[in-house]
mmCIF file of the C-alpha atoms, coordinates in Angstrom:
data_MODEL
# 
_entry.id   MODEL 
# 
loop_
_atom_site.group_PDB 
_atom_site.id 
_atom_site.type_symbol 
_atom_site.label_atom_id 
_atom_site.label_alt_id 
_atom_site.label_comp_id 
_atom_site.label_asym_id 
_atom_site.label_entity_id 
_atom_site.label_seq_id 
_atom_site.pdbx_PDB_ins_code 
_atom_site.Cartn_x 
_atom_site.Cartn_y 
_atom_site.Cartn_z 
_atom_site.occupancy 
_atom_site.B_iso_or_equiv 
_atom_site.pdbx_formal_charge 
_atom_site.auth_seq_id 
_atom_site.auth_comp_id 
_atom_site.auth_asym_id 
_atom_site.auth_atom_id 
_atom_site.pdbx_PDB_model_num 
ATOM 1  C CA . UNK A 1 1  ? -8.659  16.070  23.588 1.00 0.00 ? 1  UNK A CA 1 
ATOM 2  C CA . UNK A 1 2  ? -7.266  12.627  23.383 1.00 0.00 ? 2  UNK A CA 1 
ATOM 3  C CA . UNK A 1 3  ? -10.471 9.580   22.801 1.00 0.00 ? 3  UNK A CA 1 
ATOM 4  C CA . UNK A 1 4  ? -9.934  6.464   23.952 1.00 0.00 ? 4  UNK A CA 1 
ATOM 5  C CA . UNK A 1 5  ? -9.824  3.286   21.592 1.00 0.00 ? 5  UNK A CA 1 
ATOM 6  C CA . UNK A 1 6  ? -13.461 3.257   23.224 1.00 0.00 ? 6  UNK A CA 1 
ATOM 7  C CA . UNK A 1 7  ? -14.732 6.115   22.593 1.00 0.00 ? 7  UNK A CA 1 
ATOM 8  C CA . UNK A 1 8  ? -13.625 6.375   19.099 1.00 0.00 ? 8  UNK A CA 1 
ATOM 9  C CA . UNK A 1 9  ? -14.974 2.521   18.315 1.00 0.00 ? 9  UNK A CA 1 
ATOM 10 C CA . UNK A 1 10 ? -18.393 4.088   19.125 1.00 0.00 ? 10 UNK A CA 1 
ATOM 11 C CA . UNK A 1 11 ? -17.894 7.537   17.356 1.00 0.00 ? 11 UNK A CA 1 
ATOM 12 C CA . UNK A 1 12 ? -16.723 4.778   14.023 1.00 0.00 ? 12 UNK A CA 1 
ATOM 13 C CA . UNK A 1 13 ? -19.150 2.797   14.195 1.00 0.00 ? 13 UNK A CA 1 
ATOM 14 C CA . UNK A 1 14 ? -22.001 4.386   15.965 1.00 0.00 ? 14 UNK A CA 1 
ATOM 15 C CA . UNK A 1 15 ? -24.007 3.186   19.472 1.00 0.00 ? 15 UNK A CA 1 
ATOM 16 C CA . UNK A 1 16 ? -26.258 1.381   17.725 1.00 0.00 ? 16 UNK A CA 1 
ATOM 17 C CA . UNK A 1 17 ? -23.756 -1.261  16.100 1.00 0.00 ? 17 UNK A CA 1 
ATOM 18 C CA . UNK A 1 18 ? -21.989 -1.264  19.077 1.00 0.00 ? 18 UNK A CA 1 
ATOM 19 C CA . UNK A 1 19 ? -24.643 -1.989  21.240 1.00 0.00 ? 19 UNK A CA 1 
ATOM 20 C CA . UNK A 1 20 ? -25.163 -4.944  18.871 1.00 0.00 ? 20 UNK A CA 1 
ATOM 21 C CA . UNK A 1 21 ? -21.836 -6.083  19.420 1.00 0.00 ? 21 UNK A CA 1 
ATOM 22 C CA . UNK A 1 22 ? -22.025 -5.807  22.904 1.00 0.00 ? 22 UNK A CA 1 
ATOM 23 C CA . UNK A 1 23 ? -24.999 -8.506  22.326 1.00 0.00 ? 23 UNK A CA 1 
ATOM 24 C CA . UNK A 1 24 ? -23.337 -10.574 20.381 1.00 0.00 ? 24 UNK A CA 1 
ATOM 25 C CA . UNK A 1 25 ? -20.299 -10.514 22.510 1.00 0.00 ? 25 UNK A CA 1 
ATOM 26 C CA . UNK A 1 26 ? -22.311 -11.921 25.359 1.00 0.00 ? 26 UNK A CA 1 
ATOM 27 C CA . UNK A 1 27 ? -24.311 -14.499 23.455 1.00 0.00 ? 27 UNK A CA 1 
ATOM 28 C CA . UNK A 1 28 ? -20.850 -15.685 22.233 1.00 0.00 ? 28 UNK A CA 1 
ATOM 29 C CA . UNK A 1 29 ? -19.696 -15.704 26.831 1.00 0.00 ? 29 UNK A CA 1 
ATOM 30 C CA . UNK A 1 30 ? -22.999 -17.343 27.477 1.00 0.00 ? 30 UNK A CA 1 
ATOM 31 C CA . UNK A 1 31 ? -22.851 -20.275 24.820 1.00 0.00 ? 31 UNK A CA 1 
ATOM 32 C CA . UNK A 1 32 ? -18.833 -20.862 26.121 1.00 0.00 ? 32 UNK A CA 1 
ATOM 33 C CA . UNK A 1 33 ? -20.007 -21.060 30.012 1.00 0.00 ? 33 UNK A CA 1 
ATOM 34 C CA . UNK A 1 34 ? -22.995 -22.792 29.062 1.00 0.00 ? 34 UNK A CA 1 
ATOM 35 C CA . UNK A 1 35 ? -21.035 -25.601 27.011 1.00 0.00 ? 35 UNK A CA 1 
ATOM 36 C CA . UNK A 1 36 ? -17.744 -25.389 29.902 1.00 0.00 ? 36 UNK A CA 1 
ATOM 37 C CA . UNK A 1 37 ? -16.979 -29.485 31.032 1.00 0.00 ? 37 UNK A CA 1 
ATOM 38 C CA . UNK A 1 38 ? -17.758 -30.654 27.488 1.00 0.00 ? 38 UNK A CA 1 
ATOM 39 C CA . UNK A 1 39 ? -14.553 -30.418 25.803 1.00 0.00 ? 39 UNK A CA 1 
ATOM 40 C CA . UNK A 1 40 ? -12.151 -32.346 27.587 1.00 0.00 ? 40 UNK A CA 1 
ATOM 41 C CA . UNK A 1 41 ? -8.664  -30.962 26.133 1.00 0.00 ? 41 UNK A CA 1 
ATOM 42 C CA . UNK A 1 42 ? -8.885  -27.744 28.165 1.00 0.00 ? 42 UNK A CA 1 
ATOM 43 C CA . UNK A 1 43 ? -9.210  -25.348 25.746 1.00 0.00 ? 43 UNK A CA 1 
ATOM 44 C CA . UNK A 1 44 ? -12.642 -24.467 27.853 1.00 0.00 ? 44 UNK A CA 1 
ATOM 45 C CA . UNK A 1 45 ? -10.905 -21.925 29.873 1.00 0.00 ? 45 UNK A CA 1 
ATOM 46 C CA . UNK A 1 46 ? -8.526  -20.136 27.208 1.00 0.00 ? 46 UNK A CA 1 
ATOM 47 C CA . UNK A 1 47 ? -11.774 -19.441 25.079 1.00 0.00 ? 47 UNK A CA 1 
ATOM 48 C CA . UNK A 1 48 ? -13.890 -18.533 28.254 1.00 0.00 ? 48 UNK A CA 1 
ATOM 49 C CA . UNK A 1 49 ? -11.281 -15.990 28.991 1.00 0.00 ? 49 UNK A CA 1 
ATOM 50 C CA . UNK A 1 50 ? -10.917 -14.461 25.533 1.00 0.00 ? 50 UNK A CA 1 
ATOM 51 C CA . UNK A 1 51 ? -14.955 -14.005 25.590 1.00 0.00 ? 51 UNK A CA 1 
ATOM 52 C CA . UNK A 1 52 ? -14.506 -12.249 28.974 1.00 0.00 ? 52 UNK A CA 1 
ATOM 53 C CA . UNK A 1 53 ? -12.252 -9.877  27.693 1.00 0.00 ? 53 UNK A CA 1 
ATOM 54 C CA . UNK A 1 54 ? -14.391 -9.492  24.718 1.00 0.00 ? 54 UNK A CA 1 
ATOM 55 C CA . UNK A 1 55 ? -17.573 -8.727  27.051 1.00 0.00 ? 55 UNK A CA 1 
ATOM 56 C CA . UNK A 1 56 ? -15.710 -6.629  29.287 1.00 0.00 ? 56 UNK A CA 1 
ATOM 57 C CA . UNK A 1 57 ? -14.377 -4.177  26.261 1.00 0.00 ? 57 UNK A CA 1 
ATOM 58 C CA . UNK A 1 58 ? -17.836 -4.123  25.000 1.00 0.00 ? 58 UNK A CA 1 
ATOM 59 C CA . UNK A 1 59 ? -18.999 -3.196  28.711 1.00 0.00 ? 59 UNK A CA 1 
ATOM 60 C CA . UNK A 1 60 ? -16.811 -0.156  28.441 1.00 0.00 ? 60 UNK A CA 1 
ATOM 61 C CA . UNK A 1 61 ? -17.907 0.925   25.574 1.00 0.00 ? 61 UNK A CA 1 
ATOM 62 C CA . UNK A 1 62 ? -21.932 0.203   26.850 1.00 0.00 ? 62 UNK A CA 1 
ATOM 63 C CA . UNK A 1 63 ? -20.733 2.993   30.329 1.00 0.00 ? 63 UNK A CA 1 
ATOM 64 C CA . UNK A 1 64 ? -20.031 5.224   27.592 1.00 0.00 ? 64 UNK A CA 1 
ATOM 65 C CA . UNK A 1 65 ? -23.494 5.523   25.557 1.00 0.00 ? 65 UNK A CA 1 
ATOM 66 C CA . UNK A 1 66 ? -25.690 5.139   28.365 1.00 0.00 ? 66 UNK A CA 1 
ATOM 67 C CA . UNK A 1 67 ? -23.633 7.089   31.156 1.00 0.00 ? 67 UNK A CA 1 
ATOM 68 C CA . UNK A 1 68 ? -20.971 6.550   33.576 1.00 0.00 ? 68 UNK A CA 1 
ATOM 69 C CA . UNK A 1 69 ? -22.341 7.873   36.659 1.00 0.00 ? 69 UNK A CA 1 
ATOM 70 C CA . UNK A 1 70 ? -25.425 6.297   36.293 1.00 0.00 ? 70 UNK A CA 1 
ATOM 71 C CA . UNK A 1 71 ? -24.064 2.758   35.942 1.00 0.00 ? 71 UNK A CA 1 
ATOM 72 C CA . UNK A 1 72 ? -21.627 3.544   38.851 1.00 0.00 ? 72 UNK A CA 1 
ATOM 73 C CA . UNK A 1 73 ? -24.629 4.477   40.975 1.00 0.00 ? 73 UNK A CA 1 
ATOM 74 C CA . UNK A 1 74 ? -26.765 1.462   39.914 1.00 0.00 ? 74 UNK A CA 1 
ATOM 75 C CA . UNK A 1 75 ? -23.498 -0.588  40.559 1.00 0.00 ? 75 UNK A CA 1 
ATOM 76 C CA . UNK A 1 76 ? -22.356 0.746   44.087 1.00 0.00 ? 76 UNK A CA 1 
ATOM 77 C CA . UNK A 1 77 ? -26.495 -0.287  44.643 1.00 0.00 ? 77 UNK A CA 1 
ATOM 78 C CA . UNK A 1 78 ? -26.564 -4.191  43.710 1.00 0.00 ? 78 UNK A CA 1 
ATOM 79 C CA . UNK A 1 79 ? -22.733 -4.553  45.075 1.00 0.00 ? 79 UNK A CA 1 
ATOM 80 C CA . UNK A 1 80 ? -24.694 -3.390  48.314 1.00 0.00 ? 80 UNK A CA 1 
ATOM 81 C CA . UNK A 1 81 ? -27.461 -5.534  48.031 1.00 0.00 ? 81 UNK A CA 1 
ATOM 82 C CA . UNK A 1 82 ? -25.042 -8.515  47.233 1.00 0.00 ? 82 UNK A CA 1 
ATOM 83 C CA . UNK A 1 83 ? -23.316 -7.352  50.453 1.00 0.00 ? 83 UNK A CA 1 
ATOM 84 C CA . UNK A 1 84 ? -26.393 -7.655  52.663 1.00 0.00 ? 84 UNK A CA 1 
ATOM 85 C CA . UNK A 1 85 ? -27.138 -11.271 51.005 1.00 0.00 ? 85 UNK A CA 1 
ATOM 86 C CA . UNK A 1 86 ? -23.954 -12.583 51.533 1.00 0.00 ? 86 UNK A CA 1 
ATOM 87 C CA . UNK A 1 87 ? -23.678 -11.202 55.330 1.00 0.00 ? 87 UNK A CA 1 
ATOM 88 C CA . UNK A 1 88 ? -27.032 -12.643 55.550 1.00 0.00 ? 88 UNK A CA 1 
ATOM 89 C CA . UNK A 1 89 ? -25.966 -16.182 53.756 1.00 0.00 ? 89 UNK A CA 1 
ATOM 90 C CA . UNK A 1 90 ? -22.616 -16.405 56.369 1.00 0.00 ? 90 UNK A CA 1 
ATOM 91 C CA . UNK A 1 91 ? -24.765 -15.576 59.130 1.00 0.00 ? 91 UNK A CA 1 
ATOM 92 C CA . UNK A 1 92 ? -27.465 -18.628 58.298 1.00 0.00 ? 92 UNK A CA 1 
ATOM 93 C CA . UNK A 1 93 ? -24.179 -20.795 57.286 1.00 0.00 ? 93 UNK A CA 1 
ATOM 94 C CA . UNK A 1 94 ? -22.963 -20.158 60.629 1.00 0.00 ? 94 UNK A CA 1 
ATOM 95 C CA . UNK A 1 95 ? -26.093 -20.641 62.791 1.00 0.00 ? 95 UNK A CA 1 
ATOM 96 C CA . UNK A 1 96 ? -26.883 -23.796 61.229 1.00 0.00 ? 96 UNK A CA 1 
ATOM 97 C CA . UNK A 1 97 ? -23.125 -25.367 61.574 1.00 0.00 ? 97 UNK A CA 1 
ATOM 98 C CA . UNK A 1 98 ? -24.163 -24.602 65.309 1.00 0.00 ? 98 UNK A CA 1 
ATOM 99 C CA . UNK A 1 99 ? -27.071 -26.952 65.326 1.00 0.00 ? 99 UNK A CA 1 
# 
């Protein structure tokens, strides 16, 4: 059976450190978005996106210790939620434009 760089990253260095980096990875995306418009020679964006990537590999590897299916499920519920709240939001939008 062939693992992905994913799985074998966890089976290397084991959940728990992973799950630590998965923490760290989004303290590092929170501390970039929160500081975005300070630095004024546009290098904002170029390090936002490398901290995306690094969040979204460590988001991967996260499906994969605590279960595909179940994060699909919990997903395909909150993108339907969002759904409802933005049909909802467009709707409100729209009747007050017509006031």
């Amino acid at each position: 059976m062939v693992r992905t760089v994913f799985e074998r990253a966890i089976i290397l260095w084991g959940e728990e450190a992973q799950i630590k980096m998965a923490i760290e990875e989004c303290a590092e995306l929170i501390v970039k978005l929160a500081k975005l418009g300070r630095n004024k020679n546009g290098s904002d964006i170029d390090s936002i996106v490398k901290e995306i990537a690094d969040v979204e590999i460590m988001m991967i590897q996260l499906r994969l210790i605590f279960g595909e299916e179940s994060v699909n499920m919990a997903k395909a519920a909150k993108l339907t939620r969002l759904l409802d709240r933005v049909i909802e939001g467009e709707e409100n939008f729209h009747d007050e434009r017509r006031h």
